[in-house]
C-alpha positions, -999 to +999 in steps of 0.1 A: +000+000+000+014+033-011+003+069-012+030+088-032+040+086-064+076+096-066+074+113-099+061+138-085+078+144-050+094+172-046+128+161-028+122+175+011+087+151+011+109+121+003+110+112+040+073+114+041+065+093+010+093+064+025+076+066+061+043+063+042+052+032+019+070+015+051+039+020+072+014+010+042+036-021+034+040-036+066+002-029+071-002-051+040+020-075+056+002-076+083-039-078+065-020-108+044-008-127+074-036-119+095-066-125+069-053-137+035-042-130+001-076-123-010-086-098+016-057-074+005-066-082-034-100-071-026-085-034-003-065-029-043-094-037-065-112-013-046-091+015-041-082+017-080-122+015-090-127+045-064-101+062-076-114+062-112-151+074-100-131+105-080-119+115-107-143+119-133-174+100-118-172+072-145-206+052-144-190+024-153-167+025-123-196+035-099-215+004-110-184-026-104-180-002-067-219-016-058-210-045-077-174-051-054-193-037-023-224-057-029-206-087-027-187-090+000-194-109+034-205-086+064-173-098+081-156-091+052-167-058+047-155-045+079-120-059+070-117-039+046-129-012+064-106-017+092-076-015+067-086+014+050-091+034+085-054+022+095-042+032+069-058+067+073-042+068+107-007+057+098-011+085+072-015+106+102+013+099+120+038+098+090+025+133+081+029+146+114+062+132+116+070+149+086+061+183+102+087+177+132+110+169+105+103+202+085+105+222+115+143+210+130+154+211+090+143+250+094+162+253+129+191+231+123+200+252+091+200+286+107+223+266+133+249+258+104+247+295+088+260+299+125+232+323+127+196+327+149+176+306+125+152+317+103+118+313+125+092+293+111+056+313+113+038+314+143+066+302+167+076+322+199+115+330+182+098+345+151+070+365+177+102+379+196+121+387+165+092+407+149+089+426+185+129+434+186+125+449+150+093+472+157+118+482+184+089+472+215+104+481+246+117+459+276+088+475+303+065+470+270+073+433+268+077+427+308+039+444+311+031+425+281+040+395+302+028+400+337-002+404+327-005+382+297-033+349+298-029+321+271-047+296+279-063+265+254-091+244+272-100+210+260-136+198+259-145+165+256-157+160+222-193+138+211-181+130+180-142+115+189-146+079+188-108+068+192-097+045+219-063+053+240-055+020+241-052+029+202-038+062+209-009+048+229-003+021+201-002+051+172+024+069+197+046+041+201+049+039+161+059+074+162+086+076+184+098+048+166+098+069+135+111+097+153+140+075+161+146+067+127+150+100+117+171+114+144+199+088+147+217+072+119+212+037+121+232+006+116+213-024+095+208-043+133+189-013+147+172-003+115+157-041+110+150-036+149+131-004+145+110-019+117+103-054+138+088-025+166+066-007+142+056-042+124+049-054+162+029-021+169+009-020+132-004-063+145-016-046+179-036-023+164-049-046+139-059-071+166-074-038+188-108-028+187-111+009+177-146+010+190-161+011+229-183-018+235-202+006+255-207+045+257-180+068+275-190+085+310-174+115+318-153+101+346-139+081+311-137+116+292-113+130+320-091+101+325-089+104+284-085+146+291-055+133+311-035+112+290-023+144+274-004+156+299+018+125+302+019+123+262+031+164+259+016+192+288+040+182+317+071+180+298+066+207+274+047+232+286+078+243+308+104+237+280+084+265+264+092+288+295+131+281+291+131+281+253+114+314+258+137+326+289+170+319+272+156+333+237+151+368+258+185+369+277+202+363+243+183+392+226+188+416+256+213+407+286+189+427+310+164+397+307+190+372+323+179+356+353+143+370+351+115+344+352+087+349+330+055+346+347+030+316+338+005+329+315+006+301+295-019+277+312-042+246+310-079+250+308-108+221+307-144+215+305-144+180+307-163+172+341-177+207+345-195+215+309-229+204+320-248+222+294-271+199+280-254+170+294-270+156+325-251+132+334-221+159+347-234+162+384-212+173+416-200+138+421-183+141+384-168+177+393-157+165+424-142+128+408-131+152+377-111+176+401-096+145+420-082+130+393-071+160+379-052+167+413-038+127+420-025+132+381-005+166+389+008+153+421+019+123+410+042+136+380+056+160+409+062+132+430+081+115+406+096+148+397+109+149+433+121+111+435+144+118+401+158+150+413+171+136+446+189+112+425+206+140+408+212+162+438+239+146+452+258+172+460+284+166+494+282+201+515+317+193+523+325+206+482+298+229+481+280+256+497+248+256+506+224+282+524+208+282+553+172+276+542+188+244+523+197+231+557+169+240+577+146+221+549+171+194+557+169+194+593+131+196+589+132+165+570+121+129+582+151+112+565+177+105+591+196+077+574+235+083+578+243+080+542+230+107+537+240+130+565+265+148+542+236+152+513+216+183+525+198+187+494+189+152+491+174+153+523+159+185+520+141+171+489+131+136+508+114+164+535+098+175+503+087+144+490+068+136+524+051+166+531+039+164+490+030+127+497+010+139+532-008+162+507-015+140+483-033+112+507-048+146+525-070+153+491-076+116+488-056+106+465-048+071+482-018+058+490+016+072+468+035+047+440+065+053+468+061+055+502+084+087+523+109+084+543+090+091+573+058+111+583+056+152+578+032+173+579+008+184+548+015+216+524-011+238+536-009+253+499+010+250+467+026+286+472+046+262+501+053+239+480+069+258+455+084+280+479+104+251+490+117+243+455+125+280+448+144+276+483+170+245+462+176+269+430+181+301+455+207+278+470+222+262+435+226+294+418+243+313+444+270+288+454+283+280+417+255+256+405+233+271+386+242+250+357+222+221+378+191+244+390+186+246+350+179+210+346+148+191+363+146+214+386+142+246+363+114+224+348+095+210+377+097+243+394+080+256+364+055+229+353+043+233+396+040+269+392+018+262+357-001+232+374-008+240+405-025+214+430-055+213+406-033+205+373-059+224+348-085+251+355-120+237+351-149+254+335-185+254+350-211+256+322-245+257+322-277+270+299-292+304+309-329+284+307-318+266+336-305+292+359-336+308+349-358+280+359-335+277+392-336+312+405-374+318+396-380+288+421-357+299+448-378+333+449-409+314+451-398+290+478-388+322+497-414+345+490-440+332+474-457+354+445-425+366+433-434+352+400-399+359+387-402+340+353-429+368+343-412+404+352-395+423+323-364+424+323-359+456+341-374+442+376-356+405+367-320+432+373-338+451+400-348+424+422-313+406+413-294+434+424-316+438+457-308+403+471-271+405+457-269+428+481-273+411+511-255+386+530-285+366+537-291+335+519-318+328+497-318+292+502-329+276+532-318+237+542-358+232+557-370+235+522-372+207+495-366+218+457-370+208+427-344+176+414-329+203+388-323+234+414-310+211+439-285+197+412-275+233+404-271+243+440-251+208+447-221+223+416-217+257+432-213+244+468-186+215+448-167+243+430-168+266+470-153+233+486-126+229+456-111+265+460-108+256+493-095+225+488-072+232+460-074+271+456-094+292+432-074+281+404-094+247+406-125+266+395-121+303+384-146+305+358-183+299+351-193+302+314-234+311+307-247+294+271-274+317+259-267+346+274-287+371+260-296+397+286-280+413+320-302+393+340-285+362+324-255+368+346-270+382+375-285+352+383-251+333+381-242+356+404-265+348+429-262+312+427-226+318+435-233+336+467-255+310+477-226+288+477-200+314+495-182+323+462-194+359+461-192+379+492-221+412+492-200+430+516-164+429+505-179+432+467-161+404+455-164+373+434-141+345+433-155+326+401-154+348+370-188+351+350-185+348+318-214+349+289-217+329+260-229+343+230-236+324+204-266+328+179-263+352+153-291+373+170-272+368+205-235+382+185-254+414+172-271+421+209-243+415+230-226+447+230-260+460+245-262+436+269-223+440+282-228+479+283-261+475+301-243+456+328-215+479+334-238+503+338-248+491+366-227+501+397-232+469+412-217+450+389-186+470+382-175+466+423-180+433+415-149+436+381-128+454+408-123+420+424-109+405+391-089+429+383-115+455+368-114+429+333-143+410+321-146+375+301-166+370+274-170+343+253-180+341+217-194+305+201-187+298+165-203+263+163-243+273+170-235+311+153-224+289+118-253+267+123-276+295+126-262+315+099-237+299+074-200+306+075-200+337+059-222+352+080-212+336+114-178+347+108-189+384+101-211+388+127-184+377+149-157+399+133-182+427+141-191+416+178-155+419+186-155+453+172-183+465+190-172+450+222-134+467+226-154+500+219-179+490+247-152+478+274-131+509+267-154+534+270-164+518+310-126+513+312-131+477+315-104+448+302-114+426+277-106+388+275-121+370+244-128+333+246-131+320+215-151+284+214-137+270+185-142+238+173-120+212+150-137+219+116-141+249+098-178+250+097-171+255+135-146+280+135-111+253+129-086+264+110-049+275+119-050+291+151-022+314+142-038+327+114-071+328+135-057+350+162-042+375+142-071+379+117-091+393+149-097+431+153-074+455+166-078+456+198-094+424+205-068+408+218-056+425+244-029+401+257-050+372+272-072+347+250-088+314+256-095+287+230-110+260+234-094+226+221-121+203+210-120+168+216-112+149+182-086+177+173-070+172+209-053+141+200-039+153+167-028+186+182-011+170+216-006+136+214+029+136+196+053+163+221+068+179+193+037+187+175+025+197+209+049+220+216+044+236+183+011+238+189+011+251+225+041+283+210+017+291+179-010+301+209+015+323+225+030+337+198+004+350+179-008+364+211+017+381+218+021+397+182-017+406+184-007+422+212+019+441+205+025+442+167-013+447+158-032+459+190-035+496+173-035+488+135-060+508+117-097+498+111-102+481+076-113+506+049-146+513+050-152+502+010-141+463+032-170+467+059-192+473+031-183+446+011-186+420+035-215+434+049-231+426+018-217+396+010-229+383+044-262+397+039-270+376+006-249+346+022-271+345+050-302+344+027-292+316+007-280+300+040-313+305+061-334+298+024-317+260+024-313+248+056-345+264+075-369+275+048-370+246+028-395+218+030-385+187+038-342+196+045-342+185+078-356+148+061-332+151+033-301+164+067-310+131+084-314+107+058-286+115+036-254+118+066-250+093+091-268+115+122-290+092+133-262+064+136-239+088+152-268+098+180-265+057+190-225+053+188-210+044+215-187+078+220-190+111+240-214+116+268-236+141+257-264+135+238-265+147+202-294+169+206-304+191+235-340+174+231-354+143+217-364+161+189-349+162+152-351+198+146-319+215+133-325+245+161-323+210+189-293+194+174-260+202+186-232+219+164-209+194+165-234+167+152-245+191+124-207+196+112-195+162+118-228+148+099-219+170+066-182+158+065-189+122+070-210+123+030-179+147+021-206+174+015-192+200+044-220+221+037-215+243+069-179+257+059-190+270+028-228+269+014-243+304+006-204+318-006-211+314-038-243+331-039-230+361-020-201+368-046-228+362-076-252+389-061-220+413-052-205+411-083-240+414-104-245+446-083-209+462-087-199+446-120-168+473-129-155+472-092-165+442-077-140+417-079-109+439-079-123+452-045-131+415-033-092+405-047-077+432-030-093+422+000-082+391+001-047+402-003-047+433+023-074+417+046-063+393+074-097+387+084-107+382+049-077+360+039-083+337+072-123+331+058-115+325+027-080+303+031-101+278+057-131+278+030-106+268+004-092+239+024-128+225+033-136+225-002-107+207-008-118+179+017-151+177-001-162+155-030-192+162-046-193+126-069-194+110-032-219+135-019-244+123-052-243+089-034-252+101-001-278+117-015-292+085-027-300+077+006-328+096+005-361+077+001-381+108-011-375+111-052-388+142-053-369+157-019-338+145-032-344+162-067-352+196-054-322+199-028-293+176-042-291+198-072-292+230-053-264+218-033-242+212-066-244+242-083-243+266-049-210+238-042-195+246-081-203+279-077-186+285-046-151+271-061-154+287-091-160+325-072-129+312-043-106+307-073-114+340-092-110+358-060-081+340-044-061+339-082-058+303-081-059+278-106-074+246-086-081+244-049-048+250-023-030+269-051-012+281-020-008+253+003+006+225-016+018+204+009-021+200+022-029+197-012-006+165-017-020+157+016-055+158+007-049+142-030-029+114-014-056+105+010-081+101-014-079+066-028-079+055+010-105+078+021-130+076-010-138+040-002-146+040+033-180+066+022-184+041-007-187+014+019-208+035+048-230+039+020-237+006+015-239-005+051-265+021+058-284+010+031-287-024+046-291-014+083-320+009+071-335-018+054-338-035+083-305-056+090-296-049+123-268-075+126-242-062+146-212-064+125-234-040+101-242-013+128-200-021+138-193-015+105-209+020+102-191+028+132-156+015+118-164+037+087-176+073+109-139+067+125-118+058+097-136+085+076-130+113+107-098+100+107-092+103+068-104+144+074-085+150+107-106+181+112-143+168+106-164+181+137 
């Protein structure tokens, strides 16, 4: 099996196109020893007959597909199912491979011109060099810094079906191939390296890649926390040193200064209850404990290592005071040691950190202390003890050694804390609604609060916000929902004081659409101790969700209608006089398009910085971004900067989606890149681009219109149409996804089938599986038709010149091209086959086609391009080279869901759709 043909290579891929052939071929080893000759004749015969219906939709070649696919054995249809989705992975990891490759090619040759290398975009060296050349000061960059929040949250994702025991199986092949490329080998330990992988390719090949039964969100944390192993622990603080020493060799002022830790972990995964019942105070509290046994014990390891390597003999070396009182302090009296002060210091360490550990409940330790000590009352202790040993190493000649594990673990505490990540609470404003009208009416009956305008909703809000006195009362029984929502906020109170208000700083509102939307937040939080009337304070930021395309053009009313209340604003004082808000670009694309979704975002952020600066209020974006364009995916670097001036104002969150998590963090080089692209392009929005001028006015206009005849066609298709949400659900695989075994949420907020009930990620995910991706582009090509009709002299120079001067523009239409790319309109047809209804099928499949020609033909004219990813030609060898491995996988969904909707409910059917949703997702990378 092989991907690349070498004709047509251009020399610095070679290294990709051998890792690909040696994966494919010893996974064609293995499907021949393993199931037969005639197994992997069948994977060819296929492949080449899909490849010749890709490429021009041949009849003939569609027919012999349903004549191949017909034919084959249920068992034997997910064989060749299963071979085709390995494949897709292996692709994966070769490819990303390739990229760490790239990248230490880039580094590596700057190295030999015995100069700084050139930086690659998006990293931190190439952020810092652009700084140094606009000539940004050192108190510039230190404010920049000190207050600076980067921070990218993972959710847990409904759609992300892989398995870790897969996971750890694809990471083993990669650091085997990492090997490979690093060290020159002999013939011994290349035939070794190649036995490893073959070894690793039959483990996955005798692994199920599906759950036998559906995650719980205790699962979807442990999963959460596999990351940190594969990349956050370890890298995360090399990107503090690589970004210390980069400073001090730009400017020798910056040597020996610590930058502080705004670069940060974030998660929803046990708190994000919106719409998903089954996350409860038991799974926040379980959620936090894990996260909290999984910090600890990497620091207790940490600690175990270092004493090995602190061996230093205080009759050679120095060693201050505090080293020796943390010494005396210790438990470990053992007389080979007597002469090892830092060694027994760190023992002390190691026992107090253990005490702490078993103190949160974390069971007993993997190694037992020395000796009994007492619990660290905080993590400020515990790192005050570390910073105690580098104090010490530095000023008696060994500072060399306080760079090592100790630079890093100092770091990684200061970063992780006791509670490892910070967890989000979420929850729909419908509820809080629903919960605060019944806590008025249990206390005063008549209050009726579910009735008042929304004047005396903020006026009656404000009143008991006021007060100390609690509105609950423990001799009063309340509904199963209100006591649920009052169970969370008394879980995150006893958190902060378990772990500190890092555990649980933020609580995000879906739907917020009014002031009284986070007012009641508010005063669910004080029932719970976590906002104190008389000191005016809040520990628990309150942060809104806007979503809907109605909800992005009110919320700059709804933000200045809350500062304007003085209430509120004592409240901001506590944190810091800045404000969170969060913007959604999965239910805004559904609601609106792409086009429009992006717009209406572009122009929230807008409206907002003029909003918080005029009440003199900071503003921190958080940007709910999902893994697919159609919900706001794309490069992150090139998302950042495209934002407003202004907008980001030296602190974003984004959140990492599930089924882009493992892509993104599960190899540490890739992870690394990943985690400097965030900070980078922060800090240039920061400090490069926070006071670039607006957009010419003739730009605004433009894309005002285009969104305005986008969001017809849009709105026209999907919810004006009779009959599309049939043609939606019979023509993707929705309904099957709503019964795999996979994330814990639901699909829909409801049991119904309405497009307004189903989830985003559903919606998204359901459009790339038929290769249709309808969300990241439909209505574009209308919009350019109807722009260009009305200003046919001006009209596509101005939208060309956009694109090229635009980095909002450029950003939309560069992640429109690439989606398009991933489409395939030939394999869409099929799909669309599944639709029972003639006549439905006839008057949308059609529609679909031309709006999907016409939007490639417009891209091209206005991006200058002669085919799709003109500009990106790696992804474009990427996506071409995937085809004749992804193509058949839809070709064989199709045919499985015709059965299982015919009535065959035999399981290896209903596994086989499931085998195909993963290998297809996996084919995509970036598919919900």
């Amino acid at each position: 099996m092989s991907l690349i043909n070498p004709d047509v290579t251009p020399e610095k891929d070679l290294p990709l196109r051998d890792d690909i052939r040696l994966l494919g071929r010893l996974l064609g080893d293995t499907i021949r020893e393993q199931e037969g000759e005639a197994v992997y004749e069948i994977v060819e015969r296929i492949r080449q007959t899909s490849i010749r219906f890709h490429r021009d939709e041949d009849e003939a070649a569609r027919k012999e597909l349903e004549t191949i696919l017909n034919s084959l054995s249920r068992g034997r249809t997910n064989q060749i199912i299963r071979a085709y989705s390995y494949f897709s992975h292996l692709a994966n990891l070769a490819e990303d491979q390739h990229h760490v490759r790239r990248s230490r090619a880039h580094a590596m040759a700057g190295a030999h011109a015995m100069a700084a290398p050139e930086p690659r975009e998006g990293t931190l060296a190439r952020a810092l060099k652009l700084a140094q050349e606009a000539s940004v000061s050192q108190a510039t960059m230190q404010a920049f810094f000190a207050s600076a929040l980067v921070v990218p949250v993972l959710t847990a994702h409904p759609t992300e079906v892989r398995r870790k025991s897969t996971i750890d199986r694809e990471m083993e092949i990669s650091q085997i191939l990492a090997q490979r490329d690093r060290y020159e080998l002999t013939p011994e330990e290349e035939a070794a390296t190649e036995e490893g992988i073959r070894r690793a390719v039959l483990t996955l090949w005798q692994t199920s890649i599906l759950r036998r039964n559906r995650l719980k969100v205790i699962d979807e944390v442990v999963n959460g926390l596999s990351y940190y192993d594969y990349t956050f622990f370890k890298e995360l603080p090399r990107v503090y040193a690589s970004l210390e020493d980069q400073l001090a060799a730009m400017n020798p002022v910056w040597q020996s200064v610590e930058i502080p830790s705004f670069l940060r972990m974030g998660s929803w995964i046990g708190g994000d209850r919106d719409g998903n019942p089954f996350v409860t105070a038991d799974a926040l509290k379980q959620a936090l404990l894990l996260q909290s046994k999984h910090a600890l014990g990497f620091y207790l390891e940490e600690l175990h290592c270092l004493g090995g390597e602190l061996s230093l003999d205080e009759r050679y070396v120095n060693v201050s005071e505090q080293v020796r009182d943390l010494a005396k302090a210790s438990p470990d009296i053992s007389p080979h040691r007597q002469d090892e002060p830092y060694r027994r210091a760190i023992s002390g360490m190691y026992a107090r950190l253990a005490a702490t550990a078993i103190s949160f409940g974390h069971g007993d330790v993997a190694r037992h202390a020395v000796g009994e000590a007492p619990a660290y009352g905080s993590v400020e202790e515990f790192l005050g003890d570390l910073s105690v040993l580098h104090r010490s190493l530095v000023s008696n000649g060994s500072g060399s050694l306080a760079r090592g594990r100790l630079r890093r673990l100092r770091r990684a505490v200061d970063v992780f804390g006791f509670h490892l990540a910070s967890l989000d609470l979420r929850q729909n404003s419908d509820v809080h609604q629903r919960v605060v009208a019944e806590l008025f009416e249990k206390a005063v009956p008549g209050t009726a609060y579910e009735t008042l305008p929304e004047e005396k909703r903020v006026a009656l809000l404000l009143e008991e916000l006021r007060t100390p006195r609690l509105l609950t009362s423990p001799y009063l029984e309340y509904s199963e929902e209100t006591a649920k929502e009052l169970a969370i906020v008394h879980e995150a109170a006893e958190a902060h004081r378990r772990y500190g208000q890092a555990a649980v700083p933020n609580y995000v509102i879906s739907k917020a659409s009014d002031p009284s939307d986070i007012l009641e937040v508010a005063l669910l939080l004080k029932e719970a101790g976590l906002l104190r009337p008389r000191e005016g304070a809040t520990a628990v930021n309150i942060i809104p969700l806007f979503e809907t395309i109605a909800d992005l053009r009110n919320c700059s009313r709804v933000m200045d209608a809350l500062f304007a209340l003085p209430d509120y604003m004592r409240l901001l004082r506590s944190r810091g006089q800045a404000q969170e808000v969060m913007l959604g670009y999965s239910d805004s694309n559904k609601d609106g398009g792409y086009l429009t979704s992006g717009w209406e975002l572009y122009k929230a952020e807008t409206e907002l910085v003029d909003v918080f600066k005029r009440h003199g209020v900071g503003l921190r974006l958080f940007h709910g971004r999902g893994g697919s364009v159609g919900r706001g995916g794309g490069p992150s670097y090139q998302a950042i900067l495209a934002q407003p001036g202004g907008a980001v104002q030296g602190a974003i969150r984004i959140t990492e989606q599930g089924e882009v998590i493992a892509g993104k963090y599960s190899n540490p080089d890739l992870g690394r890149r990943n985690l400097e692209i965030l900070a980078a392009a922060t800090l240039e929005a920061s400090l490069l681009h926070s006071d670039r001028s607006a957009p010419r006015d003739e730009y605004l206009k433009a894309m005002e219109e285009l969104s305005e005849s986008a969001y017809k066609a849009y709105r026209a298709l999907v919810y004006e149409t009779e009959g599309f949400e049939r043609y939606f659900w019979e023509s993707t695989v929705i309904g099957e996804i709503a019964h795999l075994n996979i994330g814990s949420r639901p699909a829909s907020r409801t049991n119904s089938r309405r497009i307004e009930d189903l989830r985003a990620i559903p919606w998204v995910f359901g459009w790339a599986q038929c290769r249709l991706m309808l969300p990241g582009w439909y209505g574009f090509g209308s919009a350019v038709d109807a722009f260009l009709e009305k200003h046919p002299d001006t009209g596509l120079a101005l939208l060309q010149e956009m694109y090229r001067e635009w980095p909002f523009f450029q950003a939309l239409l560069s992640n429109m091209d690439m989606v398009l790319a991933k489409s395939n309109i030939a394999i869409a047809s099929r799909y669309s086959k599944l639709v029972e209804d003639e006549a439905l099928r006839e008057a949308i499949f059609p529609r679909l086609r031309r709006e999907w020609e016409d939007s490639i033909k417009t891209l091209l004219v206005i991006m200058e391009q002669q085919t799709l990813l003109d500009k990106n030609p790696l992804l474009a060898r990427s996506i071409r080279n995937r085809f004749p491995y992804l193509d058949p996988l839809n070709h064989l969904q199709i045919e499985l869901l015709k059965r299982h909707r015919l009535g065959d409910a035999d399981e290896q059917v209903v596994q086989g759709i499931h085998l195909s949703i993963n290998g297809i997702a996996a084919g995509l990378r970036n598919s919900g």
